[in-house]
C-alpha positions as CSV (number, residue, x, y, z in Angstrom):
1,X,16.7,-12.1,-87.0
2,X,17.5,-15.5,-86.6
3,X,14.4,-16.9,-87.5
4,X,15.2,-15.6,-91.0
5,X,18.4,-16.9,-91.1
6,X,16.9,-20.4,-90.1
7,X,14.5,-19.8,-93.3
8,X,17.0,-18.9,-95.5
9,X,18.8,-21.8,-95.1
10,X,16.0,-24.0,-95.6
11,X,15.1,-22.2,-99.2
12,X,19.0,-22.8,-100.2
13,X,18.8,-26.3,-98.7
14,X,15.8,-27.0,-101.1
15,X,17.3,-24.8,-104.1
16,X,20.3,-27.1,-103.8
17,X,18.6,-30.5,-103.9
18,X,16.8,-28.9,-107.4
19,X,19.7,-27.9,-108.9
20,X,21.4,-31.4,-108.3
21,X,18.2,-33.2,-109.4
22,X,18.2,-31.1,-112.7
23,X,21.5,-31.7,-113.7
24,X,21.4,-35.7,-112.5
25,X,21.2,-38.6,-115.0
26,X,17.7,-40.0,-114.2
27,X,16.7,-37.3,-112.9
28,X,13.0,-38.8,-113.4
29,X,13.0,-41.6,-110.8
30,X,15.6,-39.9,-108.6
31,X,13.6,-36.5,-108.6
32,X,10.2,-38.4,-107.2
33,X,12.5,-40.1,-104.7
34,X,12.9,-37.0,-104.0
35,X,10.2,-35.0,-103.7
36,X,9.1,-37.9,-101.8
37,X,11.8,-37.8,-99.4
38,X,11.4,-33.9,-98.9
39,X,7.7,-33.6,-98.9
40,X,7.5,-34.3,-95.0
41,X,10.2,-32.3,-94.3
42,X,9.0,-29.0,-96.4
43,X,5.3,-29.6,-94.5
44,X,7.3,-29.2,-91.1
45,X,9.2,-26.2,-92.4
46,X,6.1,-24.9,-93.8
47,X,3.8,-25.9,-90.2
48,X,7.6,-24.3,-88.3
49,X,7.6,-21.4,-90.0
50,X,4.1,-20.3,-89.6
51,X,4.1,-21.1,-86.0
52,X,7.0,-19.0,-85.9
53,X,5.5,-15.9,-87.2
54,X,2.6,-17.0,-85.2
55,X,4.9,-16.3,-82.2
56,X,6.5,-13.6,-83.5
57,X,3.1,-11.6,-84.0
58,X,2.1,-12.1,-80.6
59,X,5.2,-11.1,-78.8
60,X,5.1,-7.9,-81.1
61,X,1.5,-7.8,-79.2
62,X,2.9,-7.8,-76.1
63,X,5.2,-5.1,-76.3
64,X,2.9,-2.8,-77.8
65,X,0.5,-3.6,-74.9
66,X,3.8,-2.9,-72.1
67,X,4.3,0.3,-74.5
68,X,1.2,1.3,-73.6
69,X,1.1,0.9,-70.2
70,X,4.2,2.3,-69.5
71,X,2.8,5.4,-71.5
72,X,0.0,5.4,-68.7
73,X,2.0,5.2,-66.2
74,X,4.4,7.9,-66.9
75,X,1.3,9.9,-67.6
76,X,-0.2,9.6,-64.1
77,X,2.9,10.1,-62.5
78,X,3.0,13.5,-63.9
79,X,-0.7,14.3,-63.2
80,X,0.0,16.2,-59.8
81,X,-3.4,17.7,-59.3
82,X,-4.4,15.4,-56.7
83,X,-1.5,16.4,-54.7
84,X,-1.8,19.6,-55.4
85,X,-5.3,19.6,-53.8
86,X,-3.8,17.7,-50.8
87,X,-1.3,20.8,-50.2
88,X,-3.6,23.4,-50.6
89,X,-5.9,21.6,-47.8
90,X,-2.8,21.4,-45.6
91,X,-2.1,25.0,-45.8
92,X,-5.5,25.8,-45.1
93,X,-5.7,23.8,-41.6
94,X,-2.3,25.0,-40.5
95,X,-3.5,28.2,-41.2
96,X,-6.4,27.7,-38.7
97,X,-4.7,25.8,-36.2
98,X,-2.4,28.8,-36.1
99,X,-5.3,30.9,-36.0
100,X,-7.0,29.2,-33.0
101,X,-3.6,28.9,-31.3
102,X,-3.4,33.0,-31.2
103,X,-6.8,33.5,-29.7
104,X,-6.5,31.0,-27.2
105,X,-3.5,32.9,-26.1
106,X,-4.9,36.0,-26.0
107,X,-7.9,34.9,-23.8
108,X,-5.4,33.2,-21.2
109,X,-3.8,36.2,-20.9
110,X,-6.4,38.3,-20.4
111,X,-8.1,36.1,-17.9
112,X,-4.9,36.3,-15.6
113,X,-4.9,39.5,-15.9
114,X,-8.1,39.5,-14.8
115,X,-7.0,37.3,-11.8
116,X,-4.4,39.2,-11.0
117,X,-6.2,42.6,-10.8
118,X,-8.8,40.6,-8.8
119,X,-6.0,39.1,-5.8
120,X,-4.3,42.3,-5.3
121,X,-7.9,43.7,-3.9
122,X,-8.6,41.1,-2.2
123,X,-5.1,41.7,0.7
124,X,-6.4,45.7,0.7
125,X,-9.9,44.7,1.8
126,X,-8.3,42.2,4.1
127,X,-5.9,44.8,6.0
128,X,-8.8,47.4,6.1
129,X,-11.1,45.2,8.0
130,X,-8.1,44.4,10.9
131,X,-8.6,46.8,14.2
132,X,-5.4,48.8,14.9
133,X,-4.6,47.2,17.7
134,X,-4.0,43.5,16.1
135,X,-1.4,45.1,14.0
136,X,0.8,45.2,17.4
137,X,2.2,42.0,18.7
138,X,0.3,40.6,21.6
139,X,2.4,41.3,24.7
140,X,0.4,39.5,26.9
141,X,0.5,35.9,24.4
142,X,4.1,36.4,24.4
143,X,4.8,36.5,28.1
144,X,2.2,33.1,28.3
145,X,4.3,30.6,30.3
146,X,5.0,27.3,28.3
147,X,3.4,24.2,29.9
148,X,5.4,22.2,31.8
149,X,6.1,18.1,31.3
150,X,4.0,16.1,32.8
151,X,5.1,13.8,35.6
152,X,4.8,10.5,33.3
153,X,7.0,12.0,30.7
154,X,9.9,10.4,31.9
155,X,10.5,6.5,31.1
156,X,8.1,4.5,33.2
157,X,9.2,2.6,36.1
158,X,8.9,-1.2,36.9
159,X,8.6,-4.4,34.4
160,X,6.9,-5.2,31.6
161,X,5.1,-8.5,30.5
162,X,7.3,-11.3,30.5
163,X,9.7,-9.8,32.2
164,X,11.0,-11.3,35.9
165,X,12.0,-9.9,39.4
166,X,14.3,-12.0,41.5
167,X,14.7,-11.8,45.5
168,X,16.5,-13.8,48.0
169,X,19.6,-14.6,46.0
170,X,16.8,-16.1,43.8
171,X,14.9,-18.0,46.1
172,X,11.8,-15.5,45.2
173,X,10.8,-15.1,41.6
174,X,8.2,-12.6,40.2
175,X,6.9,-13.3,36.8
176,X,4.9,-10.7,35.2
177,X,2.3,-12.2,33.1
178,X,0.0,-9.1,32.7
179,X,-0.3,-5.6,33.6
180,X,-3.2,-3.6,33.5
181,X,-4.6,-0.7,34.6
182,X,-4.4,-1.0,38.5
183,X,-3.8,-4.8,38.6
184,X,-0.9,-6.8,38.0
185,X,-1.1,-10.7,37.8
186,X,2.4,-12.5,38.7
187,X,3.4,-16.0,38.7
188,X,5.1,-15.8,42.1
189,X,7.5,-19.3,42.4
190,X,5.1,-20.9,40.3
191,X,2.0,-19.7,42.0
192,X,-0.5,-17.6,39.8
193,X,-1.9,-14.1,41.7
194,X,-3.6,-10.9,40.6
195,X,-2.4,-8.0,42.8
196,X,-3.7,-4.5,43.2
197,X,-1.5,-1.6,43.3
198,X,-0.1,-1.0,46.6
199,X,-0.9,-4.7,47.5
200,X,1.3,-7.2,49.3
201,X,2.1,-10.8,49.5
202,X,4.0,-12.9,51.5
203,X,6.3,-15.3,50.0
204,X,8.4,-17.4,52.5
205,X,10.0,-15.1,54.8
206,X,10.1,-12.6,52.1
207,X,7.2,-9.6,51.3
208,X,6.2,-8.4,47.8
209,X,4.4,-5.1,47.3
210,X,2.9,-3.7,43.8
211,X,4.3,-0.5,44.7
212,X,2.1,1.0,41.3
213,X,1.2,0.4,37.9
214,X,3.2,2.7,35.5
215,X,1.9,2.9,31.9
216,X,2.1,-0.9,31.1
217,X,4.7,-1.3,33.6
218,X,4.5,-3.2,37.1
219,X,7.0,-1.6,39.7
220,X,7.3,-4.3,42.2
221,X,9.5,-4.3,45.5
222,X,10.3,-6.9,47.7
223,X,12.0,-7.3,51.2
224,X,12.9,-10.7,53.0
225,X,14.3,-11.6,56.5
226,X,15.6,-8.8,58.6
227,X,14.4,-6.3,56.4
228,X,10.5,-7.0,56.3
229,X,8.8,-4.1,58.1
230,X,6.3,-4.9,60.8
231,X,2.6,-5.6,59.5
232,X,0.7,-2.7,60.4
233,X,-2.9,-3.1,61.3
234,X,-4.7,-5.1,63.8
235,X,-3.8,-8.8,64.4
236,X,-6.6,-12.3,65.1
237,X,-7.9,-11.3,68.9
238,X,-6.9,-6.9,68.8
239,X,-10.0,-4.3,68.9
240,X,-9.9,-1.0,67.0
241,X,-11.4,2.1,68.4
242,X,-12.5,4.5,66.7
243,X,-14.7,8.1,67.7
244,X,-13.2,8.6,71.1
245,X,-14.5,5.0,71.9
246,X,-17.8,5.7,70.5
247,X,-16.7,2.6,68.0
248,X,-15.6,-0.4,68.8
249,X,-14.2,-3.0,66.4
250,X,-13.1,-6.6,67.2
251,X,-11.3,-8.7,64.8
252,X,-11.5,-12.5,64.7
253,X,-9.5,-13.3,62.5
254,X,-8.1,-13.3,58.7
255,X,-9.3,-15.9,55.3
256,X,-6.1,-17.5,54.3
257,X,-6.1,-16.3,51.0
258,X,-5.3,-12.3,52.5
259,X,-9.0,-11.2,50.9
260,X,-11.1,-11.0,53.8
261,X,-11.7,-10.7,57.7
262,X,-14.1,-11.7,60.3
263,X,-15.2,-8.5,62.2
264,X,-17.4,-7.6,65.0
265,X,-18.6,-3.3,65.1
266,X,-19.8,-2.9,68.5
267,X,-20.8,-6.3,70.0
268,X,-22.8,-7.0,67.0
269,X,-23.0,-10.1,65.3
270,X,-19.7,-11.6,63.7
271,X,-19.9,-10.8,59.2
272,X,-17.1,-11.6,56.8
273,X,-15.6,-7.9,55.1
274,X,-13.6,-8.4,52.0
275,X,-10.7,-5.6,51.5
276,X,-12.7,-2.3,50.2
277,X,-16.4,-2.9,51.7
278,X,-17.2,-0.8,54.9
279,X,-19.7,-2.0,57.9
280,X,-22.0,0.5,59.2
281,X,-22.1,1.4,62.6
282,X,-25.6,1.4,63.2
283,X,-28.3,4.0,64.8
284,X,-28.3,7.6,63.4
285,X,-24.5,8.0,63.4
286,X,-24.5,7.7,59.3
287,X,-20.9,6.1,60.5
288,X,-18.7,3.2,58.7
289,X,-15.8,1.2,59.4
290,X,-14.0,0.2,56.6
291,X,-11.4,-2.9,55.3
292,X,-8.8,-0.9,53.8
293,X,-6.4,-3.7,53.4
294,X,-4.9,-6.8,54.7
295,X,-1.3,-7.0,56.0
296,X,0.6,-10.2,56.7
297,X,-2.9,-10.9,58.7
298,X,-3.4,-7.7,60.0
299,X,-6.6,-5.6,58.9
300,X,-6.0,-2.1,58.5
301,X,-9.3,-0.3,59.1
302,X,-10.9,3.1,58.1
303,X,-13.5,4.9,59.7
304,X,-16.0,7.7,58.4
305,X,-18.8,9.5,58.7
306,X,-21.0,10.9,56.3
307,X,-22.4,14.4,56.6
């Protein structure tokens, strides 16, 4: 619309200058003048307008083509028969899922069934095969004394590794450094000893006996001055007898370290014994004297004989 009113007013504008060119004096020079004047601006209108239509004509183009394609558009939306295709293969596969779903069902059920029916025979067959007599508690079983504690069930006696015993207002101390089975070894006032169970030592005027070994636990016991018992055995320079005199024993004395002693079995030659080896006799006797131990000096001997 307004490119129409734009070339209407150019057509009046041109009418105009006629009109006034016609009715001037000299209308002869003044009308080439004008013609002159106008002829560049009439080509422009002419070259405008026909770009214009130009313009006009392909934007009528392009609606006609968005027209169309919104014509296409609207057309495919309402074309459903792709998903009405879609639907009808969704129906189908819940159909078969629901189908499958059913059976499977119906074979769980009758296989426990099956089960079922199967572990309620099984108890019968069970209870047939029991004698008569197992049915009845077992008297006997019942009146079956419980087993008494052992005597180490109790908390075990004595110390433990790294653990100390103190005599003599603490003149004497015991350090336990290790406990095995039947040996303990002690630091005693600095001084490092391995002692058997039932073993004793002299410290000062004080005596320290491994009374036992206790399930990791060394039970030791000590006595000093007044209280130290008498060493029992046989002293440097004593004889033993033993088999209604049959057996005669001298001892000569005692190694410092308490482990062995010098010993003479009937007059024989003098031989070093350490604590637990025997000597035999000699002859046809099939008799031994034996070092059982070593007290404060004194040798405490065993004698046997064998069969």
């Amino acid at each position: 619309m307004e490119q129409k009113l734009i070339g209407a007013g150019l057509v009046t504008l041109i009418l105009g200058f006629a009109l006034g060119y016609v009715a001037a004096p000299n209308k002869g020079d003044f009308g080439t003048q004008i013609a002159s004047a106008l002829a560049p601006t009439g080509d422009a209108i002419n070259t405008g307008v026909s770009g214009l239509g130009d313009a006009i004509s392909a934007l009528n183009a392009r609606l006609d083509a968005l027209e169309t394609s919104i014509a296409s558009s609207a057309q495919a939306a309402a074309d459903t028969t792709g998903l009405d295709a879609l639907g009808a293969r969704l129906d189908a596969l819940s159909g078969d899922i629901g189908a499958t779903l059913s059976q499977t069902q119906e074979d769980i059920a009758a296989r426990i069934d099956g089960l079922g029916a199967k572990m309620s025979v099984v108890p019968a067959a069970a209870a047939a095969t029991v004698p008569a007599a197992a049915a009845e508690p077992d008297q006997a079983a019942a009146a079956e004394p419980q087993p008494t504690a052992p005597d180490n069930a109790g908390p075990a006696k004595g110390l433990t590794a790294g653990e100390s015993a103190v005599f003599a207002d603490g003149a004497v101390r015991a350090f336990v450094s290790m406990v095995g089975e039947s040996t303990a070894r002690l630091s005693v006032n600095g001084d490092l000893t391995t002692m058997a169970a039932g073993e004793s030592l002299n410290v000062g005027d004080c005596l320290l006996t491994l009374e036992a070994i206790d399930r990791g636990h060394a039970d030791i016991s000590g006595a000093c001055g007044a209280e130290v018992p008498a060493a029992t055995g046989f002293g440097p320079g004593e004889s033993a007898m033993f088999d209604d005199g049959a057996t005669r024993v001298f001892v000569s004395g005692v190694s410092a370290d308490g482990s062995a002693a010098r010993l003479a079995v009937n007059g024989l030659g003098m031989q070093s014994v350490s604590v637990g080896d025997s000597v035999p006799v000699g002859g046809d006797s099939g008799c031994a004297v034996m070092l059982q131990g070593i007290d404060r000096g004194h040798v405490q001997l065993g004698y046997a004989c064998g069969s």
